[in-house]
N, C-alpha and C positions, 0 to 999 in steps of 0.2 A: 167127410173127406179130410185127410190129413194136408199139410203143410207141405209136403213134396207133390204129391197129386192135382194141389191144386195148383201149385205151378206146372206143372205139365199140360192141365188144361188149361191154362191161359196161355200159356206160349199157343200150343197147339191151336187157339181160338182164336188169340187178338194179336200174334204175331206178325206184321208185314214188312217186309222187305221191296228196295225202292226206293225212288226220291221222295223224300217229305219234306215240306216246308212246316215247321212248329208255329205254334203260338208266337214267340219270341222271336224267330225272324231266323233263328237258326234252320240250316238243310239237314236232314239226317239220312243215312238210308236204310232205317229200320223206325216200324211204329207200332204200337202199342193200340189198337182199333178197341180202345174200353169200352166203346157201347156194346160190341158183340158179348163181355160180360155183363152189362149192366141190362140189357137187355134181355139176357137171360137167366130165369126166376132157380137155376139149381145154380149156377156159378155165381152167379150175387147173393145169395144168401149163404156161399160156404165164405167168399170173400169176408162178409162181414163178421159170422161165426170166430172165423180166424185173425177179426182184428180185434174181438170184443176185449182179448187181453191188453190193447197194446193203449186203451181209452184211460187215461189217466184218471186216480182216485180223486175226486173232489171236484169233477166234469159235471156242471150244471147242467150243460145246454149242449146240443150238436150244433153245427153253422156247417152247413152244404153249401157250398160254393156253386155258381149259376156254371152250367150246365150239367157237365159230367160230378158233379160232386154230390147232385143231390138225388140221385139214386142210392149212391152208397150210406149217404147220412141216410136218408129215411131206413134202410135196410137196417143199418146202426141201431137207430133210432127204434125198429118192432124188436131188434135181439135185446138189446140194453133195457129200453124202457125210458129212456132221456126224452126229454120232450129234444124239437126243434124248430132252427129257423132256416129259410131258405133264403141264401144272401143273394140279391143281383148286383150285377156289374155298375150298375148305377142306377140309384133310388126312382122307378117311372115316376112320368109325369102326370100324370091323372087318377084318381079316385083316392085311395089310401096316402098315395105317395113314398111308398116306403122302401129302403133298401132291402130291409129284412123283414120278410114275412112271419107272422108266428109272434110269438110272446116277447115281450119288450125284452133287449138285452142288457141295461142298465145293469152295472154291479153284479150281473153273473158272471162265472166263469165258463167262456166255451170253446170246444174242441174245434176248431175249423177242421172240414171232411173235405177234400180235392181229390180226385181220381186219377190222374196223373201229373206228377211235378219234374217240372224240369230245369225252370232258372227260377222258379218261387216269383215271380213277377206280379202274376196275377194274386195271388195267397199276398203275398205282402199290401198291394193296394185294398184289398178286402177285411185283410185286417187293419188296416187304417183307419178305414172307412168304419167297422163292427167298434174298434177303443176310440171311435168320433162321438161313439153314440153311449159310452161310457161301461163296453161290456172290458171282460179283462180275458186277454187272448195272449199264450202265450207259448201252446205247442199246434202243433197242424198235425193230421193223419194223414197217410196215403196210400191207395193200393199201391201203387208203382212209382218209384223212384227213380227216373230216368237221368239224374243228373249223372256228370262225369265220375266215373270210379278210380278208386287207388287202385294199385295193383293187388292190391289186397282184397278188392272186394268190395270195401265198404266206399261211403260216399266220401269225394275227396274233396277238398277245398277249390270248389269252384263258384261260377257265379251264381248258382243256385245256393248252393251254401253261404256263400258271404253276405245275399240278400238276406235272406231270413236270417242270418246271425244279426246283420246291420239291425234287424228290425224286432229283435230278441225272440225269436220264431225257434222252437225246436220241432224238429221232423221226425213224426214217427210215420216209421213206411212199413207195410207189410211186405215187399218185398223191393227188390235193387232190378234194374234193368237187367242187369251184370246175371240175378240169379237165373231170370228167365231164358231169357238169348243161351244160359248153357243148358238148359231141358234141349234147345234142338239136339 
């Protein structure tokens, strides 16, 4: 599946319109339903196909971000062939104890995987948390980029932007909110 097609089926799939309330406390009235991609085994794995360009050379490791991040890391993860780890929100409290599942991240370099970004809130506290434990993080992937666009298109200097810059995060997205909303 090409790069225009596969946004026409994600519009087509994960498109909702409506009030939303986000992560981040912001209302919207359009959303981005990823599990209907990530839950399905021909649009997630064209998703990942189509990002396999965008995984930066010298990517040790994937890091899925706890929920929606860690279908598309794993999916990453069988096209690539990178190992991974599966980050939670916060390290549980019994048995292992770990925030990140999977092979220790010490002195690796790894790709944080997020499914959809909006103010980078959460991706910035995650990777906090991943350079606590002494891995070295310094771009993030995403299928969707929902944060505010220029008129141009691309991502504009918002508060998703200024987070991840504040926290030296560069974003590679496969695609802009901006591109999908125009498949309708």
């Amino acid at each position: 599946m090409d790069r225009k097609e596969l946004a026409r089926r994600l519009q087509a799939v994960c498109y909702l319109s409506g009030r939303f309330v986000l992560r981040s406390g912001q209302v919207a009235d359009f959303y981005f339903d990823k599990y209907m991609f990530e839950s399905d085994p021909g649009l997630l794995q064209a998703v990942a196909e189509l990002a396999i360009p965008l995984v930066p050379a010298g990517t040790d490791m994937l890091a899925g971000l706890e929920l929606g991040g860690v279908p598309l890391s794993t999916a990453l993860s069988l096209a690539t062939g990178l190992p991974q780890v599966l980050v939670r929100k916060e390290a549980k409290t019994y048995g292992t104890a770990k925030l990140a599942e999977g092979p220790d991240v010490a002195g690796k370099r790894l790709l944080v995987v997020e499914d959809v970004v909006t103010t980078g809130g959460q991706v910035v506290a995650s990777t906090g948390d991943l350079r606590d434990r002494g891995a070295v993080v310094d771009q993030v992937l995403c299928a969707i980029d929902r944060r505010p666009q220029t008129g141009t298109g691309q991502p504009g200097a918002s508060a998703g932007a200024s987070k991840l810059d504040e926290a030296g995060l560069e974003l590679l997205a496969l695609f802009t909110a901006t591109e999908l909303t125009a498949q309708a």
